[in-house]
Structures are given as structure tokens and as C-alpha cells.
N, C-alpha and C positions, 0 to 999 in steps of 0.2 A: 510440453506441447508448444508449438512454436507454429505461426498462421504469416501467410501474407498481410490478412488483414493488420494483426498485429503489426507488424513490419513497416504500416502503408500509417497507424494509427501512430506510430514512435515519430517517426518523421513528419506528420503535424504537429506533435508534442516537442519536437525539439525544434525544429525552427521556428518557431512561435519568439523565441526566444526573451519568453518575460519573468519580469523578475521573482513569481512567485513558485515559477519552474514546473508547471502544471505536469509535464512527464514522469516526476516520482510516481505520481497516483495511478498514472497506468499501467507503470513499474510494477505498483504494488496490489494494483487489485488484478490485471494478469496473472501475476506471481499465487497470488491465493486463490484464485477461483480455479488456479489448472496445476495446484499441486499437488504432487504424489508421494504414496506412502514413502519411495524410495530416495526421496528428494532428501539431500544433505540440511539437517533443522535448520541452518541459519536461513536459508532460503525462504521458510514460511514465518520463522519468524523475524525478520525481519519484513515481508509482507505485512502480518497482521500487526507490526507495531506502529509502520506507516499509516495503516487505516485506520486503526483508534487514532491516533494522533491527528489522523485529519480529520474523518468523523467525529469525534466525541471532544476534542479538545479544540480544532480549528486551527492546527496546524498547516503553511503553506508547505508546498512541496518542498521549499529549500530547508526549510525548518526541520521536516521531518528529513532531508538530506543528511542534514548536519548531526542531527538524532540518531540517524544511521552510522556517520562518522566516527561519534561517540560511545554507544555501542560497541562496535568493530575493533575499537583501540585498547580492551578490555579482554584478556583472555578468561574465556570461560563456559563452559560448557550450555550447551544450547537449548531450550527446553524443545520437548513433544510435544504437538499441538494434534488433538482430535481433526478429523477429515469432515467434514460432513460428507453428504452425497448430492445434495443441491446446493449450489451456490448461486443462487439468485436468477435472474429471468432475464436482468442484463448481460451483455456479454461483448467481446470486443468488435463485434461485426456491427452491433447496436450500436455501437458508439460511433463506430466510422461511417457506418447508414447515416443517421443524423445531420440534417443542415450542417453548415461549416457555422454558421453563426449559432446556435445550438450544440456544440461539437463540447466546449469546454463545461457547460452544465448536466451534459450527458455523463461527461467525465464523473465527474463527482455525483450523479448519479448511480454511477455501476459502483462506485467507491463504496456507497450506503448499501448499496443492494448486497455487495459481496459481504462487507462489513456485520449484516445485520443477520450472514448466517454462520456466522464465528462466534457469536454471541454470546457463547455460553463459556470464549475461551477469555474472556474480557477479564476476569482475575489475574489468570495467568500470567497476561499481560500488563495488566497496573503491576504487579508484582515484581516483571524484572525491572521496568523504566521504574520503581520504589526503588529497587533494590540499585541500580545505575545511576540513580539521583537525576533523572530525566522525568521532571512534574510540570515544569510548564517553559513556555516556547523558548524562553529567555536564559534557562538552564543548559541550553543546546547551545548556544553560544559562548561560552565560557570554555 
């Protein structure tokens, strides 16, 4: 699913142009709050490995970038990730509604919001960044 708003919210996110790259997050909570069964798995997972990393570990956008990088360079089969049916209350029109000074806390609000109905996928996910050797921010850089 693909929106104008979305569209109108990428182009705040990327001309911003700072250095913590706020754009991955909308990347990735986009990406998971609007995917589908049919969707190729790297696409959610990598979604939801951006939001734990930024939720739960405090990962900046570039970080989790580079996370993504590192990943990606690694052949190997992708896992399935359960779907919910709700993901959250925020959503990308919320986010670009919001004050422009408000805009980048929304962000990372719908981050939490999507993040906190995957919840139950959070093993699966510590599981591959174990298994990738992707534990903390500093590991992504190497």
C-alpha cells in the first residue's frame, strides 16, 4: 500500500537531512504496519528489525541503516513473521497531521505504536540479529 501521504511524509524525512537519518523509521514502521501476507519476508523483516532496534535498543536511523546493510550482505533464508490485524492507532497521515515541530516525535511515536503490536515477534527477532552478530549499535559498524 502506497499513499500520497506517505510520499508527502518521505520528503520531510529526507530533506531534513540529519545525521541520525530519521527516514529509516518511517521506512520501517510504514513497511510493517501495511504488510502483507504476499509481501516478499525480507520486506517485514527487515521492517521489524528496524523497530526493535530503534525501540527497544535506541538505535538511530543510520545505525539501524547500516544493520540493514549488514544483514542484506549475508545470504540467507528469510524468516515468517505472524501479521497481526491491528497495528496501532498511529498511522502515516498522523504523523504528517502533526505540527512540523512535533513531526519527528510523532515519528518515533508510530515507531512504538507499530512496534508494540509485533510483540510477540521480538524472539524471533533477537534471534536473527544473535544469529548475524548484530547485539549492539557498534556491531553495525564493523
Amino acid at each position: 500500500m502506497h499513499s500520497l501521504a506517505f510520499d508527502q511524509l518521505c520528503c520531510y524525512s529526507l530533506v531534513r537531512g540529519d545525521p541520525a537519518f530519521i527516514h529509516q523509521h518511517v521506512i520501517d514502521a510504514f513497511a510493517a504496519q501495511n504488510a502483507l501476507l504476499d509481501d516478499k519476508p525480507i520486506k517485514l523483516t527487515f521492517a521489524l528489525v528496524g523497530l526493535y532496534l530503534h525501540v527497544e535498543k535506541g538505535f538511530t536511523g543510520r545505525e539501524v541503516q547500516l544493520a540493514h546493510m549488514k544483514l542484506g550482505r549475508i545470504k540467507q533464508r528469510w524468516p515468517t513473521f505472524e501479521i497481526p490485524d491491528e497495528r496501532g492507532p498511529i498511522n502515516v497521515a498522523s504523523v504528517l497531521a502533526a505540527a512540523t515541530d512535533q513531526r519527528d516525535s510523532m515519528i518515533h511515536d508510530w515507531c512504538r505504536s507499530v512496534w508494540s503490536t509485533f510483540k510477540d515477534q521480538r524472539e524471533k527477532v533477537e534471534q536473527l540479529l544473535e544469529d548475524n552478530e548484530i547485539t549492539e549499535a557498534w556491531s553495525v559498524r564493523r
